[in-house]
C-alpha positions as a Python dict, from the first residue, in 0.01 Angstrom:
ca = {
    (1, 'X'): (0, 0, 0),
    (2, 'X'): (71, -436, 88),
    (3, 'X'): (214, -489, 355),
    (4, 'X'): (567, -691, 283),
    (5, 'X'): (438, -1032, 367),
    (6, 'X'): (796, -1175, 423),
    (7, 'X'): (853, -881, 671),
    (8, 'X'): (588, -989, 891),
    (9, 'X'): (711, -1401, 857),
    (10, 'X'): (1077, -1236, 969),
    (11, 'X'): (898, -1043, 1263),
    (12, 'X'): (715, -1384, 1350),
    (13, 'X'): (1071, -1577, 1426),
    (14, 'X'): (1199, -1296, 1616),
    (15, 'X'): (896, -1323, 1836),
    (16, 'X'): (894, -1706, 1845),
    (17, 'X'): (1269, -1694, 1972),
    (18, 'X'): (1113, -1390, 2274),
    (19, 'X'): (1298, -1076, 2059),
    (20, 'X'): (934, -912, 2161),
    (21, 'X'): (1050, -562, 2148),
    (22, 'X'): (1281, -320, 1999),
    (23, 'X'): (1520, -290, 2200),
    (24, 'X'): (1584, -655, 2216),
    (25, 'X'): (1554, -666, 1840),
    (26, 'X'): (1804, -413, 1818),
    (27, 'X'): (2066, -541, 2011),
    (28, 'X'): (2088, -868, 1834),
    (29, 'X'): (2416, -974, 1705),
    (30, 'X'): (2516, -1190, 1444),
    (31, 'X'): (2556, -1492, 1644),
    (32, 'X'): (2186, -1484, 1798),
    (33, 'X'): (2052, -1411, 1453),
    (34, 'X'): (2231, -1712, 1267),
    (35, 'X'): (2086, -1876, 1620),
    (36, 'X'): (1687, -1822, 1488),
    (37, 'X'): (1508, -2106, 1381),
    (38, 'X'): (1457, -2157, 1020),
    (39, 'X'): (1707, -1826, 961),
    (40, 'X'): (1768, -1767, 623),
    (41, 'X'): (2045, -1471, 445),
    (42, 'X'): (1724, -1322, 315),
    (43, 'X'): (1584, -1294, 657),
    (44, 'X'): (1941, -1208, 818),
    (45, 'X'): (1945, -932, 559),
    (46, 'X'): (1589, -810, 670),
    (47, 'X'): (1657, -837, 1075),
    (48, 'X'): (1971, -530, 982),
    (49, 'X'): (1714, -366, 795),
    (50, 'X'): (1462, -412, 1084),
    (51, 'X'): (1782, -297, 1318),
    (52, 'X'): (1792, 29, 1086),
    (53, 'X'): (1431, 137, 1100),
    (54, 'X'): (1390, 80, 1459),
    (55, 'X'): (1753, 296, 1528),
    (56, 'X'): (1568, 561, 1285),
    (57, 'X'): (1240, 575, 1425),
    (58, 'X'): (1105, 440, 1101),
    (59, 'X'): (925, 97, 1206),
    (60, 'X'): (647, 129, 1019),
    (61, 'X'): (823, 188, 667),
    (62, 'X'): (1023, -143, 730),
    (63, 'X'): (628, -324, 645),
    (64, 'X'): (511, -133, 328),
    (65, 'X'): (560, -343, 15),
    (66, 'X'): (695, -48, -192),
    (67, 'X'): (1022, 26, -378),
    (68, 'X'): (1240, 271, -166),
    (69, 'X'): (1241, 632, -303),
    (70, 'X'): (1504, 716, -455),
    (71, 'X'): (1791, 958, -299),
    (72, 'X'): (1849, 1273, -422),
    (73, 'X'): (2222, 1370, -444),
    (74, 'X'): (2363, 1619, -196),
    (75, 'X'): (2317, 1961, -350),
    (76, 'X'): (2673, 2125, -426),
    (77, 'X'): (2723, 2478, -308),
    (78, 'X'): (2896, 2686, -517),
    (79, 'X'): (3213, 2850, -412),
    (80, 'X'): (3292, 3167, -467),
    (81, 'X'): (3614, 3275, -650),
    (82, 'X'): (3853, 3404, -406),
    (83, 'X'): (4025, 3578, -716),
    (84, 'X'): (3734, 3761, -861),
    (85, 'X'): (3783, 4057, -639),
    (86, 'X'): (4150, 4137, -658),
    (87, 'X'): (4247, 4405, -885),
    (88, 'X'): (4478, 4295, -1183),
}
């Protein structure tokens, strides 16, 4: 596994600007993102996903340079017929 290279350069301007931990990082709005040195959308887009990780627990997976697995659809429950058991 890489490590996502522009994850870490993202990381590196939240520290530069003192967003040193997650809470801080967390709490960020829009306006003190936009605020961020050298901020581009790309790295707006990655500081949510950051946001989304650290609110999941899931820090670590925001670094690996991999594609995201894909979702498996909710499995459907069948219903039973309500009209299987009356008599005719």
């Amino acid at each position: 596994m890489k490590v996502n290279q522009k994850a870490v350069k993202v990381l590196e301007k939240l520290f530069d600007a003192k967003y040193t931990n997650e809470r801080a990082i967390s709490s960020l709005t829009i306006d003190q993102i936009l605020a961020l040195k050298g901020v581009t959308i790309p790295d707006i887009a990655m500081v949510n996903e950051l946001q989304k990780k650290i609110r999941g627990h899931e820090v670590l997976s925001f670094f690996w340079d991999e594609p995201p697995k894909p979702k498996e659809p909710p499995k459907q429950e069948e219903t039973p017929d309500l009209y299987d058991d009356m008599p005719d």
